[in-house]
C-alpha positions as CSV (number, residue, x, y, z in Angstrom):
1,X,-60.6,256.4,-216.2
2,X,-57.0,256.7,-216.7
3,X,-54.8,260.5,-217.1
4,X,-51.3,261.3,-218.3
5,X,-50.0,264.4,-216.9
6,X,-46.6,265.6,-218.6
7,X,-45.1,268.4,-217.0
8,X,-44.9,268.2,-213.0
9,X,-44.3,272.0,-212.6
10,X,-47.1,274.8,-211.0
11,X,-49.8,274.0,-213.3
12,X,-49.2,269.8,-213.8
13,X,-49.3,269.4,-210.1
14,X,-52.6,271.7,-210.0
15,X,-54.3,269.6,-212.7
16,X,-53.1,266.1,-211.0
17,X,-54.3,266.9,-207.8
18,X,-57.9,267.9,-209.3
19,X,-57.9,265.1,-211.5
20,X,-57.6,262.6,-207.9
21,X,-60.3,264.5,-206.3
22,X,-62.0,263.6,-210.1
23,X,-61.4,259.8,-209.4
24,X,-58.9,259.1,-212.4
25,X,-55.8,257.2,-212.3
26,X,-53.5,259.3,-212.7
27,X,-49.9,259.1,-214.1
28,X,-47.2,262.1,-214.2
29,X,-44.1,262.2,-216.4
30,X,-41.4,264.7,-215.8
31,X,-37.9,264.6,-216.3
32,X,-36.8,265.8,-213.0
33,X,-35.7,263.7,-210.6
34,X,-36.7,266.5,-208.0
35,X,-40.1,267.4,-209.0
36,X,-41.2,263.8,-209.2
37,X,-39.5,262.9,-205.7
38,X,-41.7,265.8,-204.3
39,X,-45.0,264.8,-206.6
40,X,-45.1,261.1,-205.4
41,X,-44.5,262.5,-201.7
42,X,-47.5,264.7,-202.1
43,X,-49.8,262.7,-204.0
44,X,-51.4,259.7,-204.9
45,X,-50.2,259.3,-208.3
46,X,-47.8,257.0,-210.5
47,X,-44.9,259.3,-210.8
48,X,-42.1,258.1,-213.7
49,X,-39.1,260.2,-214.0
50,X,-38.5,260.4,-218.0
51,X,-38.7,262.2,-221.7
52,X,-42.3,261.6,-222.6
53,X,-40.9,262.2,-226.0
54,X,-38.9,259.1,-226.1
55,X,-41.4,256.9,-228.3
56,X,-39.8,254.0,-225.7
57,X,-41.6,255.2,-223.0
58,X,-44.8,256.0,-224.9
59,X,-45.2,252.5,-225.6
60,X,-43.8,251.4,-222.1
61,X,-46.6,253.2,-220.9
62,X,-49.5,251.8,-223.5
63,X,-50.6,255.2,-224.3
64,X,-53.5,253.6,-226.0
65,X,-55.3,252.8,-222.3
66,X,-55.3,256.1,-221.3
67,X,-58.5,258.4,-221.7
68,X,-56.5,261.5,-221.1
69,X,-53.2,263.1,-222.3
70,X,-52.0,266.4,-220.9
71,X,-49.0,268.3,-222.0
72,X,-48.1,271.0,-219.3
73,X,-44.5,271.3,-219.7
74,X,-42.5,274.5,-220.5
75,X,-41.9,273.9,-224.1
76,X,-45.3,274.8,-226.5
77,X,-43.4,272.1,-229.3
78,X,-42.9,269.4,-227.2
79,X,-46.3,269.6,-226.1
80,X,-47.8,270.1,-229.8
81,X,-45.4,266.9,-230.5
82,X,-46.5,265.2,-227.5
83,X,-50.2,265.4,-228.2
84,X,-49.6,263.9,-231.3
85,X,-48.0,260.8,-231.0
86,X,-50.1,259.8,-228.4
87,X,-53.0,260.5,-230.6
88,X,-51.4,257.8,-233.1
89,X,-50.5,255.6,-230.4
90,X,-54.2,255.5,-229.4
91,X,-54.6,257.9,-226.7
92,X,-58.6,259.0,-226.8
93,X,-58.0,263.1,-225.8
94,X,-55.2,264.9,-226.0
95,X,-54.8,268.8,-224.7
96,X,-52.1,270.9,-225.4
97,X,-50.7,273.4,-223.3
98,X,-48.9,276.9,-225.5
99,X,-48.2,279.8,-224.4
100,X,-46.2,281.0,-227.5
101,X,-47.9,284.4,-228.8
102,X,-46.2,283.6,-232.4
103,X,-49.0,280.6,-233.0
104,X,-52.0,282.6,-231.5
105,X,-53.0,282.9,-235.1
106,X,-53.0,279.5,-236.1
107,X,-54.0,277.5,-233.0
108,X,-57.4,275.9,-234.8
109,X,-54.8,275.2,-238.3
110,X,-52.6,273.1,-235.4
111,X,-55.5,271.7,-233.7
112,X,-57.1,270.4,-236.6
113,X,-53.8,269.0,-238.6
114,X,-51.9,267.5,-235.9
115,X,-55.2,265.6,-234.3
116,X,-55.0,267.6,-231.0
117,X,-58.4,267.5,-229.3
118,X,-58.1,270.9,-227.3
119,X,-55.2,273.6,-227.3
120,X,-54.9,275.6,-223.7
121,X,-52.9,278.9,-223.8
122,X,-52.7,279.9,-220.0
123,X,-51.6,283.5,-220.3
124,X,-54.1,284.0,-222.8
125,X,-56.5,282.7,-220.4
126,X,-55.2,284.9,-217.1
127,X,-55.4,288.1,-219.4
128,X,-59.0,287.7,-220.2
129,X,-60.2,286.8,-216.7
130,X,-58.2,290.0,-215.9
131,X,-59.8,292.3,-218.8
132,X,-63.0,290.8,-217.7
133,X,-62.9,292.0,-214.3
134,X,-61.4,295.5,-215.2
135,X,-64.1,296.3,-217.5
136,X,-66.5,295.9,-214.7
137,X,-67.2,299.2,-213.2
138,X,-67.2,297.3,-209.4
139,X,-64.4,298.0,-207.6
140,X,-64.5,294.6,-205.5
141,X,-63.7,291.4,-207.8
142,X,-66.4,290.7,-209.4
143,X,-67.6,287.9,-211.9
144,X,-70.8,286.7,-214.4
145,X,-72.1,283.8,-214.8
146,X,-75.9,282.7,-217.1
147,X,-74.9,285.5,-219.9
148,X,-74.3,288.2,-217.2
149,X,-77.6,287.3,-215.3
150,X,-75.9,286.4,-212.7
151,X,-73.3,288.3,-211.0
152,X,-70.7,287.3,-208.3
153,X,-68.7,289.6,-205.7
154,X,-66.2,289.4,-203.0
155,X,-66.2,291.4,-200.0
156,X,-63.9,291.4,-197.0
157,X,-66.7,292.3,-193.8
158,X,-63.5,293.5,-191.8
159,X,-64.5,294.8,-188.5
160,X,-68.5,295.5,-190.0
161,X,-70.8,295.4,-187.4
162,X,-73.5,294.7,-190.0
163,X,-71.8,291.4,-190.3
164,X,-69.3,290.5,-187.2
165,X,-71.3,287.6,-185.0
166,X,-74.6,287.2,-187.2
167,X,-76.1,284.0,-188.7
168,X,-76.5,284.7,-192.3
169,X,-80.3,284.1,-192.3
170,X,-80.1,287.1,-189.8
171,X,-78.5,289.9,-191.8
172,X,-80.4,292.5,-193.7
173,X,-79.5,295.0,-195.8
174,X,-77.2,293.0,-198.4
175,X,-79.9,294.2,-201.4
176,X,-81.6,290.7,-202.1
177,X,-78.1,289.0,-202.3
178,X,-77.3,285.4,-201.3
179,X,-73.9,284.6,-199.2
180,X,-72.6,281.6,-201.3
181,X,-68.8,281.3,-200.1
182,X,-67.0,282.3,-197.2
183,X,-63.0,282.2,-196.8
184,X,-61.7,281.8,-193.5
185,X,-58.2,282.3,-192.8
186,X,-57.7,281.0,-196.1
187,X,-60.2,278.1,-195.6
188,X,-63.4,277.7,-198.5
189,X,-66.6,277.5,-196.5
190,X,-70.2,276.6,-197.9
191,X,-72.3,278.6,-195.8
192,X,-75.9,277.6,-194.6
193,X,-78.5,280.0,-192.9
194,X,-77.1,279.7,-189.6
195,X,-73.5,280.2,-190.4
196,X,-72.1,282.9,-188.1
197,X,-69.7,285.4,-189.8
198,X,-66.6,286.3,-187.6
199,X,-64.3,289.0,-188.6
200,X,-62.2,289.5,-191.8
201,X,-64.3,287.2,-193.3
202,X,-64.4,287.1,-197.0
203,X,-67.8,286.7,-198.3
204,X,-68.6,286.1,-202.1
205,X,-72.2,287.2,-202.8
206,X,-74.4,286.1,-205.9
207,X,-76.9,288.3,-207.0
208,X,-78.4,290.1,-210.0
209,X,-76.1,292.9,-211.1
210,X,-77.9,295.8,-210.2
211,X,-78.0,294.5,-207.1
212,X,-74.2,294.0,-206.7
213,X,-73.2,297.8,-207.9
214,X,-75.6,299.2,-205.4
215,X,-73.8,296.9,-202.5
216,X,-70.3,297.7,-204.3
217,X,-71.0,301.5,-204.0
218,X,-72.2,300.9,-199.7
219,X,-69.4,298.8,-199.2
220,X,-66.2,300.4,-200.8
221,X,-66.9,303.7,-200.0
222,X,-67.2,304.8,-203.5
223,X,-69.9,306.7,-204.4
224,X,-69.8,306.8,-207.9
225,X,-68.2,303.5,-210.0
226,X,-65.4,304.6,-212.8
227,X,-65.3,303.3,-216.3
228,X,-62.0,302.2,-217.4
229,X,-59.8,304.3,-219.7
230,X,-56.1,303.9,-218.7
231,X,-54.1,301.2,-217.3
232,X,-50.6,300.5,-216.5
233,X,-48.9,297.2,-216.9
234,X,-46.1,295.8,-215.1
235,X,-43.7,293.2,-217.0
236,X,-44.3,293.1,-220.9
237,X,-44.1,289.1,-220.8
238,X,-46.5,286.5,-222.6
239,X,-49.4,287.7,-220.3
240,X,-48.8,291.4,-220.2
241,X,-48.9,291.3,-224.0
242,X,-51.9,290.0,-224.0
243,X,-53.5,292.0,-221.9
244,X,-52.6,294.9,-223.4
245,X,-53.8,293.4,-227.1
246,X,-57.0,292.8,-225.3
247,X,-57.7,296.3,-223.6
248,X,-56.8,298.2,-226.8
249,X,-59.4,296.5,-228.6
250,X,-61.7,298.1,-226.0
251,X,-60.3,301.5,-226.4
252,X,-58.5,302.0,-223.6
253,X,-54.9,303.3,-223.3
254,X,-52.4,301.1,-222.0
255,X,-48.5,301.8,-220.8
256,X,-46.5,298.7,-220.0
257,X,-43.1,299.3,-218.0
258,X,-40.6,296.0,-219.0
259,X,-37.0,296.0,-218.0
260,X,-35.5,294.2,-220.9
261,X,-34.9,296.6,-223.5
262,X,-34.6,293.7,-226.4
263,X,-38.6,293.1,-225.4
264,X,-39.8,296.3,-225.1
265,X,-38.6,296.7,-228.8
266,X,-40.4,293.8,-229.5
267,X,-43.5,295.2,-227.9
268,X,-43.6,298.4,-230.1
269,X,-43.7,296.6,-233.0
270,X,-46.6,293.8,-231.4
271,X,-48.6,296.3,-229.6
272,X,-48.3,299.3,-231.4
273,X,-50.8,301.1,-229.6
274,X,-49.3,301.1,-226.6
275,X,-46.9,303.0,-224.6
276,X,-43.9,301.2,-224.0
277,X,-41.9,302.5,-220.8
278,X,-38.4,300.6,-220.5
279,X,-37.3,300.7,-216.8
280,X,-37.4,298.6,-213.7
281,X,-41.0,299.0,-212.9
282,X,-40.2,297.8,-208.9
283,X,-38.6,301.1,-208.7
284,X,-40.8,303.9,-206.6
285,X,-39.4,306.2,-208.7
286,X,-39.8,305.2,-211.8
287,X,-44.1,304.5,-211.3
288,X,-43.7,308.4,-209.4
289,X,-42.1,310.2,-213.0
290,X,-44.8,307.6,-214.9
291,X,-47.6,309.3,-212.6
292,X,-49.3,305.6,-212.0
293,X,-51.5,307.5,-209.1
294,X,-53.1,309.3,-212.9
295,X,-54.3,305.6,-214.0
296,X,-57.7,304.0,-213.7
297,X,-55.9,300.3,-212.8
298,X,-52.4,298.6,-212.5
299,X,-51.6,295.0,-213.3
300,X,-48.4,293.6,-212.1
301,X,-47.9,290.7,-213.9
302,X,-44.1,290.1,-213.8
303,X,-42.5,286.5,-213.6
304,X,-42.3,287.1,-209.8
305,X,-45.3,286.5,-207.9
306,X,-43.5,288.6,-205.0
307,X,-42.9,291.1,-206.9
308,X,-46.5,291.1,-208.2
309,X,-47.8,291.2,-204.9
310,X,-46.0,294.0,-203.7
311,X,-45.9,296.1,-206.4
312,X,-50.0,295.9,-206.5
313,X,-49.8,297.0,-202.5
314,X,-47.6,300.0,-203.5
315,X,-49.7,301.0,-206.4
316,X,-53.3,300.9,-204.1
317,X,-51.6,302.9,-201.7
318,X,-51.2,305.6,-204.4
319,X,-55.0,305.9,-204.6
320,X,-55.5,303.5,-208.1
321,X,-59.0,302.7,-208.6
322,X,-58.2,299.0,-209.5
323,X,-54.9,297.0,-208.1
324,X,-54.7,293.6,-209.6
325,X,-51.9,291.0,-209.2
326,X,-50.9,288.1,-211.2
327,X,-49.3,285.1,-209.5
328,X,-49.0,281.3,-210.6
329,X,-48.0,279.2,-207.5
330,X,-50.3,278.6,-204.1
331,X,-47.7,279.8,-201.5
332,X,-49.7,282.6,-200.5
333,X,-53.4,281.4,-200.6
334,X,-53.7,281.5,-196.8
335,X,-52.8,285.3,-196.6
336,X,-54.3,286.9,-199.6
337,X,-57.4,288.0,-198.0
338,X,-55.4,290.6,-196.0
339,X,-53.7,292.0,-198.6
340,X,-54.7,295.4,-199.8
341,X,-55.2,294.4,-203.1
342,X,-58.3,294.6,-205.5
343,X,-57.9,291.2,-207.3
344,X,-55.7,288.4,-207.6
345,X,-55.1,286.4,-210.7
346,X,-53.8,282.6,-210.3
347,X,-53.0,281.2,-213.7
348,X,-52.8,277.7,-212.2
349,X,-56.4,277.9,-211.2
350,X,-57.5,279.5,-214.4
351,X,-55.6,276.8,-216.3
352,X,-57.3,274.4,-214.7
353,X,-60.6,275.4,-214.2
354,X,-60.6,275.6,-218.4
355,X,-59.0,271.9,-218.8
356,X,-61.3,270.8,-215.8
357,X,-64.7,272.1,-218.1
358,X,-63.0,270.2,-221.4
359,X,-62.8,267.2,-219.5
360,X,-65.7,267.0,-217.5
361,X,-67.4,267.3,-221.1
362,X,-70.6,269.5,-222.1
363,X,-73.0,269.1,-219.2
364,X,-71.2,272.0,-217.6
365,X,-71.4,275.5,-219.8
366,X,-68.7,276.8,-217.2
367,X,-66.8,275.8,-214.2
368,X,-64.5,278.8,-212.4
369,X,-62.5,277.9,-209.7
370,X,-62.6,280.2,-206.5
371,X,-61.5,281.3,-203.3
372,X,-57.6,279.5,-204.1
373,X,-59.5,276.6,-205.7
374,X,-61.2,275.4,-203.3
375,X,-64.7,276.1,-204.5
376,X,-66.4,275.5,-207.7
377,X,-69.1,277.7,-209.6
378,X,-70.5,275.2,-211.6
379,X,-73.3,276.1,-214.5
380,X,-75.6,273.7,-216.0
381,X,-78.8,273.0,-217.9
382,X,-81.6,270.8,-216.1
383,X,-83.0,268.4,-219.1
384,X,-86.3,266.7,-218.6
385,X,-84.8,263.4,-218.5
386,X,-83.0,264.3,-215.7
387,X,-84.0,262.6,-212.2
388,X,-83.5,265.9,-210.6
389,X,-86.2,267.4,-213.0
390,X,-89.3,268.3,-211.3
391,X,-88.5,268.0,-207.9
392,X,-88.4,271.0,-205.5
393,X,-85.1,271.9,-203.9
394,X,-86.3,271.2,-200.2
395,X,-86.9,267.6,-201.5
396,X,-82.9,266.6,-203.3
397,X,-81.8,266.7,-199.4
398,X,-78.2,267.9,-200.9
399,X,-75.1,267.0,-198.7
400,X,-73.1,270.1,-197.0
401,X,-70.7,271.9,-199.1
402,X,-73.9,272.2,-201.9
403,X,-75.6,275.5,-202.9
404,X,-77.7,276.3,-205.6
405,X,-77.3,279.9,-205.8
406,X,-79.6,280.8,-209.0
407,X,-82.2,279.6,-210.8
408,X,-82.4,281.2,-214.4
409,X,-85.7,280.8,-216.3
410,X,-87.2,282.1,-219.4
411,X,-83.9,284.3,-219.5
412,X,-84.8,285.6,-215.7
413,X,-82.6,285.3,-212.9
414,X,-84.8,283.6,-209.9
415,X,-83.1,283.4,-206.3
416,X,-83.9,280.2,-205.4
417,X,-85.3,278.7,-202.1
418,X,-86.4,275.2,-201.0
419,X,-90.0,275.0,-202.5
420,X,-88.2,276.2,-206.1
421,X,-89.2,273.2,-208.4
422,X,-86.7,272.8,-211.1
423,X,-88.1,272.6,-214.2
424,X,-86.4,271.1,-217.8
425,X,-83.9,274.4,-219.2
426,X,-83.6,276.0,-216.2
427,X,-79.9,277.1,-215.8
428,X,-78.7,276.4,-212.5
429,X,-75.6,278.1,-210.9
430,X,-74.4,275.9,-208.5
431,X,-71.4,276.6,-205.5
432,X,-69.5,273.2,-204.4
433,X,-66.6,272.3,-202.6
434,X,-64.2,271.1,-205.3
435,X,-63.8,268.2,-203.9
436,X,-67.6,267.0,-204.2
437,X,-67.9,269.1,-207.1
438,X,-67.7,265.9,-209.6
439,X,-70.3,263.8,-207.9
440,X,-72.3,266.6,-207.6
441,X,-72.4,267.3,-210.9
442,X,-73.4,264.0,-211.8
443,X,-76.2,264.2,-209.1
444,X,-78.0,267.3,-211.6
445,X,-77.0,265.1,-214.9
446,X,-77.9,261.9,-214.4
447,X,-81.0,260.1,-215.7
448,X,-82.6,257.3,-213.5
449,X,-83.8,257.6,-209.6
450,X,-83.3,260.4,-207.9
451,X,-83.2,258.3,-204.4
452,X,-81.0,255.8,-205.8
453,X,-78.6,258.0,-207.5
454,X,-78.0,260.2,-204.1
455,X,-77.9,257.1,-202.2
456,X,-75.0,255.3,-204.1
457,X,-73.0,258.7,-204.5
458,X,-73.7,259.3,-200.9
459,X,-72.1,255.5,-199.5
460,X,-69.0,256.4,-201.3
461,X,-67.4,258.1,-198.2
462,X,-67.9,261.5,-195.5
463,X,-70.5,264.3,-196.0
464,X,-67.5,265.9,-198.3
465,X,-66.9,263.0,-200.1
466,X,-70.5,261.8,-200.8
């Protein structure tokens, strides 16, 4: 299978490097000299340095071969243009990356006229995850999966003696929850029953979501969990608009603080609703005389993942329910887990994780990446003609880095153990490093022999390879 990646910047190299660990050949087109020097020094990719839009290169490249088109660079009409001439040329699937707000209304009229197979707006897609996770009364991150059956948390054990040094098959009191990730100094971990935590672990846990508000409220020191009803947004850009679009539908009142008078005039007239402050929002003074202590949750969502960063520190320390950050590069992965701060948004990985389900077809009805994308939450439906069907969970003898961490049946949530017997429309939730996560999947939907299945996936390399 064969990809063309144009656009080397945060979110091309992202979707490159996944689309490797996915076994396609992949090709990147940028017009930077620099940013391909540092893409073919990084990865194993065919890097050209050239206009994707000269038609030249197009047919230099025989567009027609490829199964995969991807337009990630910076301009939404180049992309749209892109995507369509290598849809003439032959290309079999094209996505489109825009971020403009101006064709939000007419993304399905572009879609469908100019032949482009999906349209991807990343900002779109970061303010969603982050309205999603606001609306939640947790305080920790929190996330659904199965239709909200299924419910996901992360929780930093710190210096918890109810966690420090115990095997995981050891500790009680975690209200029928399963430990399905751990990040360690910024490294993913699959966990198995004898997995020892160690301090300042992050844990995610996957439960039913009863059971995650009554470990939220023992484990935040909040008694009592607070509906939303005010936020403040820092940096009135693409996604800050959006976010505010999206939590005035649900009622709640919204202030955004943008420096650049020209857009906050432009924001009066978008988002009406809301109260537009223009100032420099990294100011300590100006979030004092704005009172952002008075508001339920703050989203720093600036251009500037620094500035995101710090300005979500600064607002937690004022006593804010919810602190959220937005950031788009990886630089920090390794030291977000000690940051003071509720939630953190990477657009890269939400990007990603989006193109990644529209490429990997409909055997997955979602795929999220986690902890810094290095773990998948994969959710499918067993069939009956799949080989997996029917057989107990003891009995798939899955590789490390696997986890099935719910079993949803006749619209129940079961937690899963090894003498479970999956059974054809279960919905399984499944956690995998994302580097396995591909062969995995095609472990749960392929038809055949079980044995002979695992067996050929398994001789293609180490235990994390399969």
């Amino acid at each position: 299978m064969k990809a063309l990646v144009v656009g080397a910047g945060k979110l091309g190299y992202r979707l490159a490097a996944s689309l490797i660990d996915e076994d396609y050949e992949v090709t990147v087109v940028d017009n930077d000299e620099d940013v391909i020097e540092y893409i073919s020094n990084s990865l194993d990719v065919l890097s050209i340095c050239a206009n994707a839009l000269d038609f030249g290169v197009l047919e230099e490249l025989d567009i027609s071969l490829f199964d995969y088109v991807i337009a990630t660079t910076t301009n939404d009409e180049a992309n749209v243009i892109l995507c369509t001439i290598s849809k003439k040329l032959g290309a079999k699937y094209a996505i489109a990356r825009v971020r403009d707000p101006e064709y939000r209304k007419h993304l399905d009229f572009i879609s469908e006229e100019l032949e482009i197979d999906k349209i991807i707006n990343p900002d779109n897609a970061t303010a969603r995850s982050i309205v999603k996770y606001l609306m939640k009364r947790y305080q920790l991150y929190s996330d659904e999966f199965a239709g909200g059956k299924v419910s996901l948390v992360e929780f930093n054990i710190g210096k918890d003696p109810n966690f420090i040094g115990k095997r995981i098959m050891d500790i009680e009191k975690i209200n029928d929850l399963l430990i399905s990730a751990i990040s360690r100094s910024g490294d993913a971990i699959i966990p198995n029953g004898r997995t020892v935590l160690e301090e300042n672990d992050v844990i995610i846990l996957a439960g039913k979501s009863e059971n995650i508000e009554i470990f939220d409220k023992e484990h935040t020191g909040v008694s009592k969990t607070r509906p939303l009803r005010s936020t403040m947004i820092l940096g009135g850009g693409k996604t800050g608009l959006y976010l505010a679009m999206l939590l005035l539908k649900e009622n709640i009142r919204v202030t955004i603080v943008e420096i650049n008078r020209e857009r906050c005039l432009e924001l009066k007239e978008m988002v009406p609703g809301a109260e537009i402050i223009n100032g420099d929002g990294t100011d300590l003074a100006i979030l004092e005389e704005e009172m952002v202590h008075t508001y339920d949750a703050f989203v720093a969502s600036t251009g500037i993942d620094e500035a995101n960063l710090l300005m979500s520190l600064v607002a937690k320390q004022t006593g804010i329910y919810k602190s959220v950050a937005k950031i788009s590069r990886t630089n920090y992965d390794k030291i977000l887990d000690k940051l003071d701060i509720d939630a953190v948004f990477n657009t890269a990985y939400i990007t990603a994780a989006e193109i990644l389900k529209e490429i990997r077809g409909k055997s997955s009805l979602s795929l999220n990446l986690l902890l810094n994308g290095q773990v998948e939450c994969i959710e499918l439906i067993i069939k009956e003609k799949h080989l997996v069907c029917g057989k107990a969970l003891e009995n798939l003898n899955l590789p490390e880095g696997i986890l099935i961490i719910a079993v949803i049946r006749n619209n129940e949530m079961l937690v899963p153990n090894g003498k479970t017997v999956l059974e054809a429309g279960d919905r399984i939730v499944l956690f995998s490093m994302h580097e396995v996560a591909p062969k995995m999947q095609k472990i749960f939907t392929s038809e055949g022999k079980f044995k002979d299945a695992l067996n050929s996936i398994r001789n293609r390399g180490s235990s994390y390879e399969l």
